[in-house]
N, C-alpha and C positions, 0 to 999 in steps of 0.2 A: 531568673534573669542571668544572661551570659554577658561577662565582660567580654571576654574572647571571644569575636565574629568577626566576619570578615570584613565590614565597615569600620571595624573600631582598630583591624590588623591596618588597613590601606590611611587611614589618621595615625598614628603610631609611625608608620612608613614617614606619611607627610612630615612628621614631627623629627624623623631622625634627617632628613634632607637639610634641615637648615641648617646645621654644623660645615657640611660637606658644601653647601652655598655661597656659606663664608671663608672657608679654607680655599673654594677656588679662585677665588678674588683675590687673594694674599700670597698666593705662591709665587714664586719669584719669576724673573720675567725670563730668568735661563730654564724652566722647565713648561710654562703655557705664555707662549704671546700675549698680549692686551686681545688681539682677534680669538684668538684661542681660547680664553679666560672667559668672552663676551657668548660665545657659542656654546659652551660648556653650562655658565650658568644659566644662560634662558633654556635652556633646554631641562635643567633640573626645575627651574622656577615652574616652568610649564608641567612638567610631570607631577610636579606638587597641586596645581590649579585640577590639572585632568585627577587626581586622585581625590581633592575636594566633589569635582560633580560624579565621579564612580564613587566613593562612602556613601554621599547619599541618595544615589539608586539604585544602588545594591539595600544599604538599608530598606526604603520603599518596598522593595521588589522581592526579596527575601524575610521583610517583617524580624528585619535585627536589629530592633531599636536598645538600646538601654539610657540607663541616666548615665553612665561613666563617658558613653559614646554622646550624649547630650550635652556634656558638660568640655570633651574633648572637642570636640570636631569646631565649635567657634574659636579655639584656643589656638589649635594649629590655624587656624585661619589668618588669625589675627598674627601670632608670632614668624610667619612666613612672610606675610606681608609687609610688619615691621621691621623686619631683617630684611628685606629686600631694598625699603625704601632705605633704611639708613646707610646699606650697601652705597644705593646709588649718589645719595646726602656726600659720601667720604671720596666718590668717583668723581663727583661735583656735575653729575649728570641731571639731578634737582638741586632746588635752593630750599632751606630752611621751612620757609615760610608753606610750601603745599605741603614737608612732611611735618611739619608740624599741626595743621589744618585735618592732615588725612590722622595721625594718629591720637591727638585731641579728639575726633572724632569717634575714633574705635572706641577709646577710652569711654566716653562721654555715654554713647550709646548703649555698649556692655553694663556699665553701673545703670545706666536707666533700666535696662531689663528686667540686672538685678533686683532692682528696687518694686518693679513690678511684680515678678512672680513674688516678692514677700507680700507683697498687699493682695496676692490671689487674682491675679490682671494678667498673669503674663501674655495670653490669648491677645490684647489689647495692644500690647505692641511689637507682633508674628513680621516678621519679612514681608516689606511691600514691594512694588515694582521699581519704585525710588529707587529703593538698597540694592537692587538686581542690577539696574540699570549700572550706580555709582561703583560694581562691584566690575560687572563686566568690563565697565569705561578705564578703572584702576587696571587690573589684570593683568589685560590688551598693553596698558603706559607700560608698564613696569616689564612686561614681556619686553616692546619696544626699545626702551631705554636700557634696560640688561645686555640686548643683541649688539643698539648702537650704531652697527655700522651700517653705510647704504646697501640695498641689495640693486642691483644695475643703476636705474635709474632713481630708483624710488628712495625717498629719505625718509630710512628708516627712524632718523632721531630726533625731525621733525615733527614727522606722524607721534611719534610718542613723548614730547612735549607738547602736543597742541592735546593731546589725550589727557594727559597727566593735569592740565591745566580743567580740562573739560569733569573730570575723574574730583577734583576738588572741590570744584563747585556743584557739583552731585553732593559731593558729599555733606558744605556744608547744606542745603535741602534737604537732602534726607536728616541730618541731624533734627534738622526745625521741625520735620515732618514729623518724626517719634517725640519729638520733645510736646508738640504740641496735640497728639494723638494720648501722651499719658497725662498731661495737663486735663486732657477732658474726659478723663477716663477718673480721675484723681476724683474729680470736680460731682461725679456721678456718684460720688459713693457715699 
């Protein structure tokens, strides 16, 4: 089994973006505008999201699974996402309470997993269309909300607080959804 493939180089990538995510939100306003700073990072954000659905189907499609790459690729998931939202948390582009909701969440679901594959379940609670849906719905916000500004007409920061609010309430569902999917899976054993 190869640590080093190309699903597990393009997560590793993802993983080193977040630093550079946060550094451009912080540079001073005499080297990137606020427009500047907003266009820079959805565009990194985004390159991180598109390197999530290229890891894994390049994985699929080349059969370069491993456990390191199993154990990484939810991790940049998650650590991109929470740095984006706490980004947006300190911009004052969300309030508390959805990134609070979304990363309770992560949290929440990740130790259920865990807790699963120890009891030899983890099949039991696999990715449903819930989680696909609440991922895409997040994403799309946080895409939105990074960018910020209107593009002609259309209100960019609108769209992505009515997202972000939609993205929340996915989330909490899909929590209930696993939570009550390992409850009956627990319950069978």
């Amino acid at each position: 089994m190869k640590i080093i493939n190309v699903p597990n180089l393009l997560t590793l990538f993802r993983v080193g973006l977040i630093p550079i995510l946060v550094i451009v939100f912080y540079l001073p306003e005499n080297t990137l505008s606020t427009s500047e700073k907003n266009i820079l990072g959805t565009f990194i954000f985004s390159l991180a999201a598109m390197t999530d659905w290229l890891d894994g189907y390049l994985e699929r499609k080349l059969k370069q699974t491993s456990k390191f790459g199993a154990f990484l690729d939810p991790v940049a998931d998650k650590l991109i996402v929470i740095t984006a939202l706490l980004l947006l948390l300190d911009l004052g582009r969300i309030n508390i309470v959805i990134a609070l909701i979304i990363i309770g969440r992560e949290f929440t679901v990740s130790s259920l997993r865990e807790w699963m594959a120890q009891l030899g379940k983890s099949q039991s609670i696999a990715v449903a269309f819930i989680g696909k849906l609440k991922t895409t719905a997040q994403m799309t916000a946080i895409i939105f909300l990074l960018y910020f500004d209107n593009i002609g007409f259309i209100p960019i920061q609108k769209i992505g607080e009515i997202l972000i609010y939609l993205a929340a309430l996915l989330t909490v569902i899909s929590m209930f959804y696993y939570l009550k999917i390992s409850i009956n899976a627990i319950k069978k054993m």
